[in-house]
N, C-alpha and C positions, 0 to 999 in steps of 0.2 A: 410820263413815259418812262418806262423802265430802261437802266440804264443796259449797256453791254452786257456787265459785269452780273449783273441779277438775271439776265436771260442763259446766262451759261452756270449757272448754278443749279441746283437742285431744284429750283421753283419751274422750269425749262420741262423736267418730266412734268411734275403738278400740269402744268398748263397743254401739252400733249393732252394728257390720258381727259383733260377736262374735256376740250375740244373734240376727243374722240368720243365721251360718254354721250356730248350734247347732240353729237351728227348721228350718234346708233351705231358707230362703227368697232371694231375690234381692233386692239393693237398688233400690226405685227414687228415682233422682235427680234432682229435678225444679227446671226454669232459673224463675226470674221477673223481669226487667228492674225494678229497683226505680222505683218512681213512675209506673209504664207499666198500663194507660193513662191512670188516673188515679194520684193518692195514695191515695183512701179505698180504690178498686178493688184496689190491689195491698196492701197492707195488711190488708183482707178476705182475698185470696187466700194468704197470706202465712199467717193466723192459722189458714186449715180444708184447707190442701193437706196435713197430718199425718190429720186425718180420713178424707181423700179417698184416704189409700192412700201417700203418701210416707216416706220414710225419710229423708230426708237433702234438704235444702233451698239450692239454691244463689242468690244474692242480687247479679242483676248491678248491679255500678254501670256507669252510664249514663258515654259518653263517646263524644266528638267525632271521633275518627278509629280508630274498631272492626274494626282492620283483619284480624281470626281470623273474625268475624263475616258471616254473609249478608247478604241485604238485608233480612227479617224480622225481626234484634234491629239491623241500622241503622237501622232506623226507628224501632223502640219506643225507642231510645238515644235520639233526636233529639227526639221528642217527652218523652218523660220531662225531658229537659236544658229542652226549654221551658217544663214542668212544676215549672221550678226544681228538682230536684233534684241532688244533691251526694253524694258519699262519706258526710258526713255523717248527713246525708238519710236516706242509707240504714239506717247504723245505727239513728238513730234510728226508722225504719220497722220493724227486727228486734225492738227492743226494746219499742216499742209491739204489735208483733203478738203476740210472744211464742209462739213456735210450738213446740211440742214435739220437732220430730224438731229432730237436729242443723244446722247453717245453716252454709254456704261463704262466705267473700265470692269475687267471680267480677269481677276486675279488670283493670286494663293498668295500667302504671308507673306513668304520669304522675298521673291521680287519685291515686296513693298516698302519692308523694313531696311533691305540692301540698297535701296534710291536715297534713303537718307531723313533726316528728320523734319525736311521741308518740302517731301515728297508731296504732299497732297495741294499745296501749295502753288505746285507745278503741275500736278493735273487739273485743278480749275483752269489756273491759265491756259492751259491748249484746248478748253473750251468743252470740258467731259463734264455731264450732270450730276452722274449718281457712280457709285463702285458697289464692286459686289465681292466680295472674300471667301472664297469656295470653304476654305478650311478655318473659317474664323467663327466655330457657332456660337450664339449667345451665352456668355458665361463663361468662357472659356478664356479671356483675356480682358478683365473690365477695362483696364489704362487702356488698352489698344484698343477697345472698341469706343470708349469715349473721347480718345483723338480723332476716328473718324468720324464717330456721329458733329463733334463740333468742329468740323471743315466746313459746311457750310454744302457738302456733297450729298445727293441723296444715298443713303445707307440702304442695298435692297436685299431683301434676307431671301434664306430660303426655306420650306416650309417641306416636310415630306409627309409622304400615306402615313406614317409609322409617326411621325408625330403627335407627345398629347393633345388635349385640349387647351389646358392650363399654360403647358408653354406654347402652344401657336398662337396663346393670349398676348403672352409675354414677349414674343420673338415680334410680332407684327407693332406692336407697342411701340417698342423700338429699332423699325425698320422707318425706310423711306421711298418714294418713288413708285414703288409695286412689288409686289411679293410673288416671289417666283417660286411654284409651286413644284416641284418633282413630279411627275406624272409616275412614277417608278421607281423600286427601289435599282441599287445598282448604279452601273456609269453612263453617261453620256454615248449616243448613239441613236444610228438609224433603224429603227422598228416596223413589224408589219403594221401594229397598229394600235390602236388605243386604250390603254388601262381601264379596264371597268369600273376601277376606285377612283377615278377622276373627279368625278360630278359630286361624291360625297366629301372627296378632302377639299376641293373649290368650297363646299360650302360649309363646314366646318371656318375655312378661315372667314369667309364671307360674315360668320355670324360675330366675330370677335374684333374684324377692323372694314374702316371706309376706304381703305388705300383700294387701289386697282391689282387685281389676281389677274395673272398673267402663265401657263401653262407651260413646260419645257419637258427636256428629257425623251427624245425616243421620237418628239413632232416632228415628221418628217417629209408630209404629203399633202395633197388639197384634200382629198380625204378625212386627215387627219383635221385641217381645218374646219371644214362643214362642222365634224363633229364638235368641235371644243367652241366653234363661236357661241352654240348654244348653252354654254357652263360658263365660260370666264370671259374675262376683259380683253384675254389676249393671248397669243401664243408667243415661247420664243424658240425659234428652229439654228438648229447649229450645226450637226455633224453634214445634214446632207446640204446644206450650205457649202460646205466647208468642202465636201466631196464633187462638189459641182465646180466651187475654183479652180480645184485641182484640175479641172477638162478647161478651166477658161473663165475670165470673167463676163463672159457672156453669156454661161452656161447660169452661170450662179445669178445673174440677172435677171434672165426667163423664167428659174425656180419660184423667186422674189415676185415677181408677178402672177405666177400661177398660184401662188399661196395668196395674194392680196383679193385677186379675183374671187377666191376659195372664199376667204373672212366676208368679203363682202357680199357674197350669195348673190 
């Protein structure tokens, strides 16, 4: 039996996305801006988005200059930060909610580096699988990146249209978890509708690594789902997530379920 301790690690996604390749099913990834719009609110949404049809749960921290980001998680960012929230914060928010499917942290450097140099230390223990580093691309910080890859957390890259060959070789190499595909170039946001270059950059990465490709950027409808279940492993939806708490965590609930029904055709 595996202990606690190995199920809140990085092997936690591995064993998700296996579970979901052996049923046929898609993964859905869903964003929540920690502390947004309230504490209690994200928190709740936090503890019943595995209900609601998720798989895999990404946990942004909040930060002042969200420059991957639309105007939709800059705002939730900004208010959350007035919300007093922290890296911290957050953890502490994962491990209070305690949610079942597996949980991302969804950050930029600086938060990470300003927690301190036992920072990742303290995000296994609130029970997070994998991190993802918006601003940290391959090669760009070898120390930094090989403190995270050997945490023991899964490392999940990101891969865009505009990406070579050669490094989407090299970038998924040393990734973990799943590779989160760009659907777009540009920021974060809710779109009419689906990149035509989708199904060729899915499978560009498809031909260089066995991880799970996972679709983001701009997914924002069941629509959007139907489309992409038939290209990748998974989607991961964020701004209109994030636009739906803003009316309520109920709202953002429903969304959750109308995209699960969507994956699952």
């Amino acid at each position: 039996m595996e202990s606690a301790s190995a199920t809140t690690s990085s092997s936690a996604l591995s064993l998700q996305f296996a579970g979901l390749r052996a049923a046929g099913r898609r993964a859905l990834v869903t964003y929540v801006t920690a502390g947004y719009p309230t504490l209690a609110e994200s928190r709740e949404l936090i503890s019943q988005l595995t209900d609601a049809g998720a798989d895999v749960i990404e946990i942004g921290v909040p930060f002042s200059d969200p420059m991957a980001d639309g105007p939709t998680i800059q705002v939730s960012s900004q208010r959350a930060l007035e919300n007093g929230m922290t890296l911290d914060g957050a953890l502490t928010l994962v491990a209070e909610a305690a949610p079942r499917a597996p949980t991302v942290l969804f950050t930029y450097l600086n938060p990470l580096l300003a927690a301190g140099p036992d920072v990742l230390g303290r995000v296994k223990a609130a029970g997070v699988s994998g991190i993802l580093v918006t601003d940290l691309p391959l090669g760009a910080d070898p120390a930094r990146e090989a403190w995270i890859s050997g945490s023991g957390l899964a490392f999940v890259r990101l891969v865009a249209p505009t990406t070579p060959q050669d490094r989407v070789a090299a970038i998924t190499k040393h990734g973990g978890g799943f590779v989160y595909v760009i659907s777009r170039l540009g920021v974060t946001g809710v779109r009419g509708d689906v990149s035509s270059s989708v199904g060729e950059t899915v499978q560009r990465v498809r031909r260089v690594t066995d991880l799970p490709i996972c679709v983001g950027f701009g997914v924002s409808t069941a629509q959007h789902a139907r489309e992409l279940r038939e290209v990748a492993d998974g989607i991961v939806v964020g701004s209109a997530l994030v636009e739906a708490a803003g009316r309520g965590v109920g709202e953002a609930l429903s969304l959750t379920a109308e995209l699960r029904e969507a994956l699952d055709g």
